[in-house]
C-alpha positions as CSV (number, residue, x, y, z in Angstrom):
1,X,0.0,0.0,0.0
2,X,1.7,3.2,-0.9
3,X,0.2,6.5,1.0
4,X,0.7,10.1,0.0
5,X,1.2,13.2,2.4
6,X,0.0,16.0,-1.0
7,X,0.3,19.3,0.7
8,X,1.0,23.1,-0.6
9,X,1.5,24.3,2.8
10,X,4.0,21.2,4.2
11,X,3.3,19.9,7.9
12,X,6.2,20.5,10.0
13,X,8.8,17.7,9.6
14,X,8.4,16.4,13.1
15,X,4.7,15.9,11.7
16,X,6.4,14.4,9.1
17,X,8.2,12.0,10.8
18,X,5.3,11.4,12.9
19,X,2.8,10.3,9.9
20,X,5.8,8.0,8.2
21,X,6.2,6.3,11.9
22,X,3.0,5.1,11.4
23,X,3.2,4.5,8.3
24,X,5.8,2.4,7.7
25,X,5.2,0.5,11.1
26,X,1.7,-0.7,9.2
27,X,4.4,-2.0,6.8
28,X,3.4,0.6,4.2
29,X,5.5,2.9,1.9
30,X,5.0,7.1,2.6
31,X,4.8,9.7,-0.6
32,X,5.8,12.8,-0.3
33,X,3.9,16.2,-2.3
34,X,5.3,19.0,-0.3
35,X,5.1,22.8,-1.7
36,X,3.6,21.9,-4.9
37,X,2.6,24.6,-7.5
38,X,0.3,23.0,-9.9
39,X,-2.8,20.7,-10.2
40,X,-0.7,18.5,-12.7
41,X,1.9,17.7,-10.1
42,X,-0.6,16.6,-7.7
43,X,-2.6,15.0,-10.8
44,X,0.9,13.0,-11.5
45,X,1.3,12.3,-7.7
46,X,-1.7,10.8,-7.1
47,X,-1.9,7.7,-9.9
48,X,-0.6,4.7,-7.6
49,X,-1.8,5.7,-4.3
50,X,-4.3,4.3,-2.1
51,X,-4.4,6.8,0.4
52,X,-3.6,10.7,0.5
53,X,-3.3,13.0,3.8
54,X,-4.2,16.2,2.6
55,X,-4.5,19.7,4.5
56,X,-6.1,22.6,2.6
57,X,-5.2,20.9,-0.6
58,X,-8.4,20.5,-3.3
59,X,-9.5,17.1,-3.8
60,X,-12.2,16.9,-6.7
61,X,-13.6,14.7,-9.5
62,X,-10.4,15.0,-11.5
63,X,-7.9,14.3,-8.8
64,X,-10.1,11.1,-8.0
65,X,-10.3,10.3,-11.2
66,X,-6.4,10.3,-11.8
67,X,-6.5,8.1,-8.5
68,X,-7.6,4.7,-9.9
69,X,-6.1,2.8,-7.1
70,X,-7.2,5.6,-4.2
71,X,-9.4,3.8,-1.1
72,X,-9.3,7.1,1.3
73,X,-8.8,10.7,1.8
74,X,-7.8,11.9,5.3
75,X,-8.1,15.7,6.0
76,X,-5.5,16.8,8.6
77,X,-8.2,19.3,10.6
78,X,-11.5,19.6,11.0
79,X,-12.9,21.3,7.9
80,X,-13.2,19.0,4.1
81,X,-15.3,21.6,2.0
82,X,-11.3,21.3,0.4
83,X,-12.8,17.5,-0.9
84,X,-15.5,17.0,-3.5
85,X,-17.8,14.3,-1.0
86,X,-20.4,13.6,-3.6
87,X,-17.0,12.4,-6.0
88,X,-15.1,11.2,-3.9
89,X,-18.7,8.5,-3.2
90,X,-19.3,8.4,-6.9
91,X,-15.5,6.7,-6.6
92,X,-15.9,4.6,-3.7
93,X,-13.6,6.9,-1.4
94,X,-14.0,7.0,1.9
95,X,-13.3,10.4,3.3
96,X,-12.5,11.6,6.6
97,X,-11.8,15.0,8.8
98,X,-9.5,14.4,12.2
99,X,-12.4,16.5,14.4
100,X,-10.5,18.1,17.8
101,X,-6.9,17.7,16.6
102,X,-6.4,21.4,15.9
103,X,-8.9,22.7,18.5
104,X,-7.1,24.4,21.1
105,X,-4.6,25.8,18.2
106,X,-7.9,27.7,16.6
107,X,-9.1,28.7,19.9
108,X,-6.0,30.7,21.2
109,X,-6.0,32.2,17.9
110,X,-9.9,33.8,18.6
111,X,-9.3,34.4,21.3
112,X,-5.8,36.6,20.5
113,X,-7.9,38.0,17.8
114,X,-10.4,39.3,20.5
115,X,-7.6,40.7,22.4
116,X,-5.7,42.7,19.4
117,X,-9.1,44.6,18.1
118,X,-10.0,45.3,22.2
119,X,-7.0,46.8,22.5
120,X,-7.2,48.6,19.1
121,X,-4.7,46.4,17.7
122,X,-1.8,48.1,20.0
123,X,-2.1,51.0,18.0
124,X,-0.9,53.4,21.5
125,X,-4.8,54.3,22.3
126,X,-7.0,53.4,24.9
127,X,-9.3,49.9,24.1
128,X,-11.4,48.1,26.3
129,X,-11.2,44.9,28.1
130,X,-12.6,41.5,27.5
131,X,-13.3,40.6,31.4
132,X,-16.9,41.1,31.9
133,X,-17.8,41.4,28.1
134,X,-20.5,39.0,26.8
135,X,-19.0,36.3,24.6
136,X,-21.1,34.5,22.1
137,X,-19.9,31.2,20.5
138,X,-21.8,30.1,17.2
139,X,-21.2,26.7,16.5
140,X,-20.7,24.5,19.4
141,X,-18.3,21.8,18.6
142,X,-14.7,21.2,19.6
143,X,-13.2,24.8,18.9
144,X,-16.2,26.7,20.4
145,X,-15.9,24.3,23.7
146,X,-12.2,25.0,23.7
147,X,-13.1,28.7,23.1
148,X,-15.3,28.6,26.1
149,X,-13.0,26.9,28.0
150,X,-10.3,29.7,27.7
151,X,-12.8,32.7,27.7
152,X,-13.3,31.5,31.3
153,X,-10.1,32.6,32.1
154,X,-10.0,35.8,31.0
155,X,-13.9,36.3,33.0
156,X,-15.9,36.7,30.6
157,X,-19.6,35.9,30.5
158,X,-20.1,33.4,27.8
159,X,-23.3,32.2,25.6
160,X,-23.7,29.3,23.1
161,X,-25.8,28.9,20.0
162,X,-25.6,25.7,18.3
163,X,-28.7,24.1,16.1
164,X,-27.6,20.6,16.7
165,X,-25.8,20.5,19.8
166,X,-28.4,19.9,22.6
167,X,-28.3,23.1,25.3
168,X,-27.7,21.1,28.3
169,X,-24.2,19.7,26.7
170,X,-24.0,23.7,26.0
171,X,-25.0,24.2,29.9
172,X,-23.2,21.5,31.8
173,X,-20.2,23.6,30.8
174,X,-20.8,26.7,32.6
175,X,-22.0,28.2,29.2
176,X,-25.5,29.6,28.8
177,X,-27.4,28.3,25.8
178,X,-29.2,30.5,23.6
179,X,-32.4,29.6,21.6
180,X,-31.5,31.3,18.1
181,X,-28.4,32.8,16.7
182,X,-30.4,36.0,16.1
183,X,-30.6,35.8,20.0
184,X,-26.4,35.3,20.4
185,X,-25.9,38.5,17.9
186,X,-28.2,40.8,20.0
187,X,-27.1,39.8,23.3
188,X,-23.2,39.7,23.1
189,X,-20.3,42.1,22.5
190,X,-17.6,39.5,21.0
191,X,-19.1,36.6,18.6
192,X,-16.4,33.7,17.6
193,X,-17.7,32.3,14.3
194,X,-17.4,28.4,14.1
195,X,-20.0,26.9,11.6
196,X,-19.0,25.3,8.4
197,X,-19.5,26.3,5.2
198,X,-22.9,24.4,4.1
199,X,-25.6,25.2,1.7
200,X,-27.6,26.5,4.7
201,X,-24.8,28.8,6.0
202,X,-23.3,29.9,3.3
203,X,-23.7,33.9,3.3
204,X,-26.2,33.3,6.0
205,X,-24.0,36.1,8.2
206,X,-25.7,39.3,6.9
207,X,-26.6,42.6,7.9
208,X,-30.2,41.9,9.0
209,X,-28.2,39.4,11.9
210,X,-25.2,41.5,12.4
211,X,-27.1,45.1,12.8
212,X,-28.7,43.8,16.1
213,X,-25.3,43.3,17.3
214,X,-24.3,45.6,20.9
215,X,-22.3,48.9,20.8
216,X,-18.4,48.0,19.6
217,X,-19.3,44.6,18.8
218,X,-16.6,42.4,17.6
219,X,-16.6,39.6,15.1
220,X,-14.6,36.6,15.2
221,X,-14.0,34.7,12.2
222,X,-11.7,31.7,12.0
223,X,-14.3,29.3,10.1
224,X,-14.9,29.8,6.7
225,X,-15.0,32.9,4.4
226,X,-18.1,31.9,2.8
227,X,-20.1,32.4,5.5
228,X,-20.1,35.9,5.4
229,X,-22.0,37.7,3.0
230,X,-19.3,40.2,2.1
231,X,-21.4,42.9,0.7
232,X,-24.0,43.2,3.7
233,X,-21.1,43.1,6.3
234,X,-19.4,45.9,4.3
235,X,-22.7,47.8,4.5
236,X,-22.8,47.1,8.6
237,X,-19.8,48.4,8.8
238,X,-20.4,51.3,6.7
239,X,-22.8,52.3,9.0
240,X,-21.4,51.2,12.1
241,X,-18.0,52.6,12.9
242,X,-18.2,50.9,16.0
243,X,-18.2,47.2,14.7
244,X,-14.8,45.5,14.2
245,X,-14.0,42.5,11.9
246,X,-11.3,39.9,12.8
247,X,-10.4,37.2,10.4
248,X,-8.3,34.3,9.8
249,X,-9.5,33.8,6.2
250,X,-8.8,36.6,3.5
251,X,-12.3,37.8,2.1
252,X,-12.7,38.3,-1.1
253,X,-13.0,41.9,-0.8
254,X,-9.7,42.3,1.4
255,X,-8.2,45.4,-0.2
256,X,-12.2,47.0,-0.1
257,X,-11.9,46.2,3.5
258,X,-8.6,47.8,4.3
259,X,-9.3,50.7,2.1
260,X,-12.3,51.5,4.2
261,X,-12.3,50.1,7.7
262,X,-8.6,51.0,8.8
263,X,-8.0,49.8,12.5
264,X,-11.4,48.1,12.6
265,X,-10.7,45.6,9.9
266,X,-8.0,42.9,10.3
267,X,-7.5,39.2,7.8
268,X,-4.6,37.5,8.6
269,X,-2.2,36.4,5.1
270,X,-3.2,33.4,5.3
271,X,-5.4,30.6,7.1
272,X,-3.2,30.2,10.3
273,X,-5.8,28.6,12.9
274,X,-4.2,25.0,13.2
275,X,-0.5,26.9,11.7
276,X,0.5,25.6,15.3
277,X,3.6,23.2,15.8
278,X,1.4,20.9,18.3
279,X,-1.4,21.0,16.2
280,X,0.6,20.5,12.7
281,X,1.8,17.4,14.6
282,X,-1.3,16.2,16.3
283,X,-3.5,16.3,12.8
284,X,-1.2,14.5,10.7
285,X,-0.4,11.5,13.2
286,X,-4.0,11.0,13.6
287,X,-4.8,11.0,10.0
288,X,-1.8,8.5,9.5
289,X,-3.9,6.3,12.5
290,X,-6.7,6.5,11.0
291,X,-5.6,5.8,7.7
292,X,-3.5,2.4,8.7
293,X,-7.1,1.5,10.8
294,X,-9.3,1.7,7.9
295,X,-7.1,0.2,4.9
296,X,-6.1,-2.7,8.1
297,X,-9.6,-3.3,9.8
298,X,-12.1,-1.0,8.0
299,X,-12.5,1.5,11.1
300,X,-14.6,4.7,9.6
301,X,-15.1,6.5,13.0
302,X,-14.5,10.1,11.5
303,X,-15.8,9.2,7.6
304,X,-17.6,12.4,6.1
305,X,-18.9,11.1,3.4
């Protein structure tokens, strides 16, 4: 069985190490795709593997299709909007995700977001402080628990929306559950942004939810771009020169944003929520596990598809 790490941006090589470990202890042979510039190298790369640990990396019909001998996809993180599901099925791929791995990294990440535009990004003025402020956490899962967990710390008072995630898991944590997210945007001053990019919440964070949001609101986002319609939060904020906008994914309308919202605005270069040594190392070993169970003994605990 011959397994292939295909990644633009390269895990660390103690991660490295780590996934061909496991790897070659399973008796298999490890691939390497590091830093890659075009689809045709990854097209090439892929033709005699079973098995491919991605990270951001696109896998779609034509990458499975060059991958006639391909049996799974592992996803070092938590998001796989990055993998075609419905192909990757048509192709008899399993695909999975490695949910929690990069939890904590993301978290401290919000949370340092929260702290830069409180402080007005240590620009010399006065900002405000997070202890006391109302916290809302949209999307419940493992990054919004480990947000929660560290909010704690810094005292402030934290809320929970989450459609799926039943509010007494919400309240056994000391978190207090909220009813809509139209509710968690009125009520709180900082909102950390944690649902995935669906056909339901795509866009689906707008002006008519964000205009209810308190006096020098602050919003979070280290999920996905495409949440956010782009065009109704630059209208909010148009409006609103009290409402700042933290993110760890580029919009679209970047330079729009900097052009217009100077020290309220602020995208980091690129993605660096799990960009963490621990987490870099945590995610890959983990996908190499759960590749070796599934090609060994057919485990699919974390299969997306």
């Amino acid at each position: 069985m011959k397994i292939l790490i295909a990644t633009d941006k390269p895990f660390a090589k103690v991660a490295v190490d780590g996934i061909r470990k496991e790897i070659e202890a399973a008796g298999y042979e490890l691939s390497l795709l590091e830093k890659y510039t075009e689809k045709a190298q990854l097209l090439d790369a892929v033709k005699d593997v079973n098995a491919i640990i991605i990270r951001s990396d696109i896998i779609d019909a034509e990458v499975l299709d060059a991958a006639e001998e391909l049996k799974i996809v592992v996803r070092a993180g938590a998001g796989y909007d990055n993998v075609d599901l419905k192909a990757a099925t048509d192709h008899n791929v399993c695909v999975m995700n490695t949910p929690g791995q990069n939890s904590n990294a993301v978290a401290e990440l919000a949370l340092g977001m929260m702290v830069y535009a409180a402080r007005n990004f240590f620009n010399g003025t006065s900002g405000t402080e997070l202890l006391g402020k109302k916290l809302g956490i949209h999307a419940y899962g493992n990054v919004g628990r480990n947000v929660a967990r560290i909010a704690k710390g810094f005292g402030m008072e934290i809320y929970a929306y989450d459609a799926f995630c039943p509010k007494d898991v919400i309240e056994k944590d000391g978190v207090k559950a909220l009813d809509s997210a139209e509710e968690l945007y009125k009520t709180c001053d900082v909102i950390s942004l944690h649902i995935p990019a669906t056909a339901e919440t795509k866009g689906s964070i707008n002006y008519d939810l964000l205009k209810s949001c308190p006096q020098g609101a602050i919003l979070v986002n280290t999920a996905r771009k495409e949440v956010i319609n782009e065009d109704e939060l630059i209208k909010l904020m148009d409006e609103r020169n009290d409402f700042k906008y933290m993110t760890d994914i580029m919009p679209a309308a970047h330079s729009k944003f900097v052009e217009l919202f100077s020290g309220r605005y602020f995208a980091t270069p690129k993605k660096m929520g799990a960009q963490t040594a621990e987490a870099n190392i945590n995610a890959g070993i983990a996908a190499a596990q759960q590749i070796v169970g599934f090609l060994k003994d057919g485990i699919e605990k974390f299969k997306v598809n």
